[in-house]
DRENDRENTI-916823 format. One record per residue (C-alpha): x, y, z. Coordinates in pm, whole numbers. Layout:
# residues N
[[X,Y,Z]]
...
END
This chain:
# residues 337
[[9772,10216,11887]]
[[9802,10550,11984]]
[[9550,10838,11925]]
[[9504,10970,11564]]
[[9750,11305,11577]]
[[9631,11511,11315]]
[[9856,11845,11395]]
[[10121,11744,11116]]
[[10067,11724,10766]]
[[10197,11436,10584]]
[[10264,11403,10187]]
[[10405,11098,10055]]
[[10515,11080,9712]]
[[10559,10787,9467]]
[[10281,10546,9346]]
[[10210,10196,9305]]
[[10226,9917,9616]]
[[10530,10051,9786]]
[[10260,10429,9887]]
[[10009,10137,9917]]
[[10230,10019,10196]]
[[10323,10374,10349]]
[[9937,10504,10367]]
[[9772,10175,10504]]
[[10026,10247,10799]]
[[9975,10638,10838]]
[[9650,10698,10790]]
[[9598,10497,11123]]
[[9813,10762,11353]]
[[9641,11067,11132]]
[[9431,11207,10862]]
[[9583,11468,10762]]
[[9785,11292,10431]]
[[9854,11382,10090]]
[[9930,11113,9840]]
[[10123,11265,9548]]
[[10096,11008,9259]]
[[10302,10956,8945]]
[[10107,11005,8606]]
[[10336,10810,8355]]
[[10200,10430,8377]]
[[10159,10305,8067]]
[[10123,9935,8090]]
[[9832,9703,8161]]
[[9501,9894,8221]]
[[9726,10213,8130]]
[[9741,10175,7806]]
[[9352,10131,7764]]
[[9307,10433,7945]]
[[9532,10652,7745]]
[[9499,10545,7414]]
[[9127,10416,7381]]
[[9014,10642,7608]]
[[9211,10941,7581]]
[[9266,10961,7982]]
[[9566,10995,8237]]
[[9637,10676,8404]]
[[9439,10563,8731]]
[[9573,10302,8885]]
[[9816,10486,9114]]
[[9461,10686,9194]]
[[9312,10441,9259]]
[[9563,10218,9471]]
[[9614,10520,9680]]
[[9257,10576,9719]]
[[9220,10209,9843]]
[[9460,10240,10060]]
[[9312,10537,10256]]
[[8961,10409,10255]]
[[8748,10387,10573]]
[[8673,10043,10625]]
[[8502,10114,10965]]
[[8166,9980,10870]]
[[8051,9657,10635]]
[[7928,9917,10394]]
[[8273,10082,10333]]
[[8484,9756,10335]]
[[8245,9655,10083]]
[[8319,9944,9875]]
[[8641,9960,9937]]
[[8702,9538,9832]]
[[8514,9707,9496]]
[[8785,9886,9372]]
[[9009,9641,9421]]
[[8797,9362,9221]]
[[9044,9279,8897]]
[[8826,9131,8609]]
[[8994,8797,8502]]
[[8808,8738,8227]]
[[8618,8914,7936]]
[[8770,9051,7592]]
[[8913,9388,7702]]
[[8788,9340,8029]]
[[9084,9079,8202]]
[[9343,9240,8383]]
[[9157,9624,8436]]
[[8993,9661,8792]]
[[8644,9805,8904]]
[[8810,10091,9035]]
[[8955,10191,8751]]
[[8648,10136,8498]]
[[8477,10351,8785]]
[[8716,10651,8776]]
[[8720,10638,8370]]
[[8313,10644,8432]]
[[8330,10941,8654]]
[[8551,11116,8419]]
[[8335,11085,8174]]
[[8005,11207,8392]]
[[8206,11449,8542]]
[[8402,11596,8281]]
[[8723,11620,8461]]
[[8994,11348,8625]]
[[9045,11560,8910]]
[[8674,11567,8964]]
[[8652,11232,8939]]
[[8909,11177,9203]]
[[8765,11443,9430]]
[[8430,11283,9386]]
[[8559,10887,9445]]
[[8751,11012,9745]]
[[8441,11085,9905]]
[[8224,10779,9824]]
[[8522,10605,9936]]
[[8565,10831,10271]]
[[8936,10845,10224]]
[[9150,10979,10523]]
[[9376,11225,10326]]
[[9394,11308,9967]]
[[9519,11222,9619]]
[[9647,11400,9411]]
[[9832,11381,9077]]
[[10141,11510,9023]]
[[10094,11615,8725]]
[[9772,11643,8494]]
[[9991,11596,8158]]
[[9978,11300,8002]]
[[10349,11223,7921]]
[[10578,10923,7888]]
[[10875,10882,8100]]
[[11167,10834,7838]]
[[11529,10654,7963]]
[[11843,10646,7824]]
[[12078,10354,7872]]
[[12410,10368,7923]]
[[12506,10173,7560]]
[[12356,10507,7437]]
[[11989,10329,7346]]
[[11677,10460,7446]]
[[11358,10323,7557]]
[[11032,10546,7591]]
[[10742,10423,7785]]
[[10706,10370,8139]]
[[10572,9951,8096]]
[[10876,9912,7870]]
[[11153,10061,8147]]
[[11001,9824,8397]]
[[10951,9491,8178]]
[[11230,9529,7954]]
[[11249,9337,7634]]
[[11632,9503,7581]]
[[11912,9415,7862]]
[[11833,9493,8144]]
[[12126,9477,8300]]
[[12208,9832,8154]]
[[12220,10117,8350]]
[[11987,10420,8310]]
[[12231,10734,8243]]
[[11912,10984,8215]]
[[11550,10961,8290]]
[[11317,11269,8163]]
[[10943,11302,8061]]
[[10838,11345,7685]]
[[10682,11601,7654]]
[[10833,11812,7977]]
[[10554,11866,8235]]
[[10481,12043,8522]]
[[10388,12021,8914]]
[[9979,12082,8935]]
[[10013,12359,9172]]
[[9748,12179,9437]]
[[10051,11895,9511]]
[[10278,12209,9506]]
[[10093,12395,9731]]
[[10031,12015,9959]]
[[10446,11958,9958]]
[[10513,12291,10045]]
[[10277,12323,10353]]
[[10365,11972,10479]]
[[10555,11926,10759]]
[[10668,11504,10754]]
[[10736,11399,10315]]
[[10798,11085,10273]]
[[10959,10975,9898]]
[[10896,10597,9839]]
[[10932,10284,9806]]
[[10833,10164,9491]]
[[10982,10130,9114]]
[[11299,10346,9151]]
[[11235,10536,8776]]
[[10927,10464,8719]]
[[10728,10539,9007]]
[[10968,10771,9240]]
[[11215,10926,9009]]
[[10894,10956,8754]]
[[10762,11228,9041]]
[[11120,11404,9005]]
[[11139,11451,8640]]
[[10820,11656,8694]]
[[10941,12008,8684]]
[[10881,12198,9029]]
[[10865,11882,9266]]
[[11228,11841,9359]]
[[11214,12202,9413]]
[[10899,12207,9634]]
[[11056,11935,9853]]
[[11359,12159,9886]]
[[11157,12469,9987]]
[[10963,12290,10232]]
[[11025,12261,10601]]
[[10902,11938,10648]]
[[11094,11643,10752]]
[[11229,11447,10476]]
[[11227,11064,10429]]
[[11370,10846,10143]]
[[11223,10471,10206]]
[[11496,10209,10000]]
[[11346,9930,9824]]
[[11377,9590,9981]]
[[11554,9473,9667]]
[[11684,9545,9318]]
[[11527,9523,9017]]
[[11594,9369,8673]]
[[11581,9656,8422]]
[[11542,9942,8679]]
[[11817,9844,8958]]
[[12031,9589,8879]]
[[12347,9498,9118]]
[[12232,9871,9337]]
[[12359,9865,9662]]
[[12163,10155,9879]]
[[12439,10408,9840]]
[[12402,10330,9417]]
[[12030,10392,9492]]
[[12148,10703,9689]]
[[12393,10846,9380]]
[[12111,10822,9173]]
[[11840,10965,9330]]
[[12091,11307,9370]]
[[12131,11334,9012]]
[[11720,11426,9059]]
[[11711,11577,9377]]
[[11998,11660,9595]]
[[12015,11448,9886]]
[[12153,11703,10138]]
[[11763,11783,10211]]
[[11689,11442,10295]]
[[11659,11421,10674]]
[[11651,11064,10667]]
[[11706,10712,10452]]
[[11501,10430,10559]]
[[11687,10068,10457]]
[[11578,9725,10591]]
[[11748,9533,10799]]
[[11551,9193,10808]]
[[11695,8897,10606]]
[[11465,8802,10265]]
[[11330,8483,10349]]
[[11521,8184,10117]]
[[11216,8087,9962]]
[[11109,8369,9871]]
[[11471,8487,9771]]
[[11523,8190,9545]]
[[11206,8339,9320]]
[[11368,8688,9285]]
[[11722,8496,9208]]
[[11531,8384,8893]]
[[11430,8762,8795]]
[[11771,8851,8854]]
[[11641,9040,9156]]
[[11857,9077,9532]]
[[11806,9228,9869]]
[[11929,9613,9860]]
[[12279,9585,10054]]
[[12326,9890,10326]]
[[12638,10028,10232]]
[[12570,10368,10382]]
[[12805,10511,10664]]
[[12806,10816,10863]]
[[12976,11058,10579]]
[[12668,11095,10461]]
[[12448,11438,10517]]
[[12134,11272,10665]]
[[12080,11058,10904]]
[[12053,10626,10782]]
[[11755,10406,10999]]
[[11819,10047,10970]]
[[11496,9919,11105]]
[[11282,9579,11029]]
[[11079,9717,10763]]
[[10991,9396,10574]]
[[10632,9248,10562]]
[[10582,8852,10683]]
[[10302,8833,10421]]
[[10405,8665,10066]]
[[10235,8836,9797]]
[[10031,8582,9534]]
[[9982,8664,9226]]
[[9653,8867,9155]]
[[9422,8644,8921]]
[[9379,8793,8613]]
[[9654,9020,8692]]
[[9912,9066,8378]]
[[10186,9255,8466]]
[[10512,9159,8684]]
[[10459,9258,9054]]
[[10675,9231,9406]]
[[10703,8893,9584]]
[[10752,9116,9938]]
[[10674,9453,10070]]
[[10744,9717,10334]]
[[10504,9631,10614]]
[[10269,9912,10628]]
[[10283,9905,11050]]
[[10606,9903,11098]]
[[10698,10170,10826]]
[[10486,10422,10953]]
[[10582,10300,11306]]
[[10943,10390,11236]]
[[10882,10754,11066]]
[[10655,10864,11359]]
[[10899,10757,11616]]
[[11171,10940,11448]]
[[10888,11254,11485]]
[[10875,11199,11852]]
[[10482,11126,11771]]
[[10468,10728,11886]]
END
């Protein structure tokens, strides 16, 4: 492992496990990163948090916050194995985490989310920061090719229509706006890396957000777009990586990407035979050379097989991007491993 290079700033935007992934692997080359988070869950937890409690959303926080934790002494890995305790029992209580109950707490001490999230960040002794991309509460709103529409992030990513359909337009109701502090973070950064995760609702649910595609544009940095490891029922269906590619220009225009991460290493058949049955398949790497920036095909894919969570309610990944060898393939493309 090479020494902790804290020169270049770093913002990765998106949410969920796939910036899980990305931080767990950069925040041990540097400290100097900015997690820009989507605001527009809505299921599980979510929906207690905005409709009993009146709240934004905090599990993207909080999985971001996890994920840059110091876990250098028993003290900290204790704290940081906290947040990530899921209740699985308990009326009202099965399914939400400690860390979220925690940040809804602080709120409420506090008086402000982004206090809260300032104030967690430093019991937790994150390397980096979190930040919202928004402080609106909105709902990300989709309309399907057939002309239907479907409003609510939980209900895009576990449909109950076909989900074979293809999303023709994805927006936010009502229209929000870039907080200027992850304006100010993309801006200044000099590596931004956009994904993996759910492609509308957690990485095009950044872009809808009026002033982000335009920060990334305006910024120097160097630009990456991570591609999922595989499509998904209701989102992505049948996507090769240059479908993925066609539809993330509609949101931002690709010719600032610098580079498109896509794996290379084969699903395991086991595994594959489980995403078969969600109508799930590897992403195929169509890309060629005509394109403006420049396409990695690298072994991005993690060994581990991902259990379900008990108490856990909602529909999650059976693989991920392997946090090492993600952040081991952006830094050498940076000259900085």
């Amino acid at each position: 492992m090479n020494k902790k290079n804290n020169n270049l700033k770093f913002v990765v935007i998106g949410g969920g496990t796939g910036t899980y992934s990305v931080l767990s692997g950069l925040k041990k080359y540097t400290d100097n990163i900015t997690a820009i988070v989507t605001m527009a869950d809505s299921g599980g937890s979510a929906k207690k948090e905005r409709d009993e409690w009146g709240l934004l959303p905090s599990s993207d926080i909080r999985k971001s916050l996890i994920a840059l934790a110091d876990v250098s002494t028993q003290d900290t890995l204790l704290l940081r194995q906290l947040f990530q305790y899921r209740y699985d029992r308990g009326v009202g209580l099965r399914g939400m985490t400690f860390g979220n109950l925690f940040l809804v707490a602080l709120t409420k001490l506090l008086g402000s989310q982004m206090q809260a999230i300032e104030k967690a960040s430093q019991i937790l002794r994150i390397k980096g920061k979190v930040l919202p991309v928004t402080m609106k509460k909105v709902d990300l709103a989709a309309v399907y090719e057939d002309g239907s529409k479907v409003v609510g992030e939980h209900f895009i990513d576990e449909p109950k229509h076909n989900g074979i359909l293809s999303i023709t337009k994805l927006s936010t109701q009502p229209k929000a706006t870039i907080t200027k502090e992850a304006k100010k973070a993309i801006i200044e950064s000099d590596a931004i890396i956009i994904g993996p995760g759910g492609f509308y609702t957690t990485i095009l649910a950044n872009l809808v957000i009026k002033g982000v595609s335009r920060a990334i544009e305006k910024s120097r940095a160097t630009k990456f777009f991570i591609l999922n490891l595989m499509t998904e029922y209701g989102q992505t269906y049948g996507f090769s990586a240059a479908r993925f590619i066609r539809e993330l220009d509609k949101y931002f225009p690709v010719k600032h990407l610098d580079y498109v991460i896509v794996n290379k290493t084969p699903i395991p058949a086991n595994i594959l035979s489980r995403y078969i049955k969600s109508k799930a398949e590897p992403v195929v790497n169509d890309l060629d050379k005509s394109y403006p920036f420049k396409v990695v095909s690298a072994d991005t894919l993690s060994p581990k097989f991902i259990k379900s969570e008990k108490g856990d309610v909602l529909k999650r990944s059976f693989v991920r991007h392997d946090p090492d060898k993600i952040a081991e393939v952006c830094l050498k493309v940076l000259n900085l491993v």
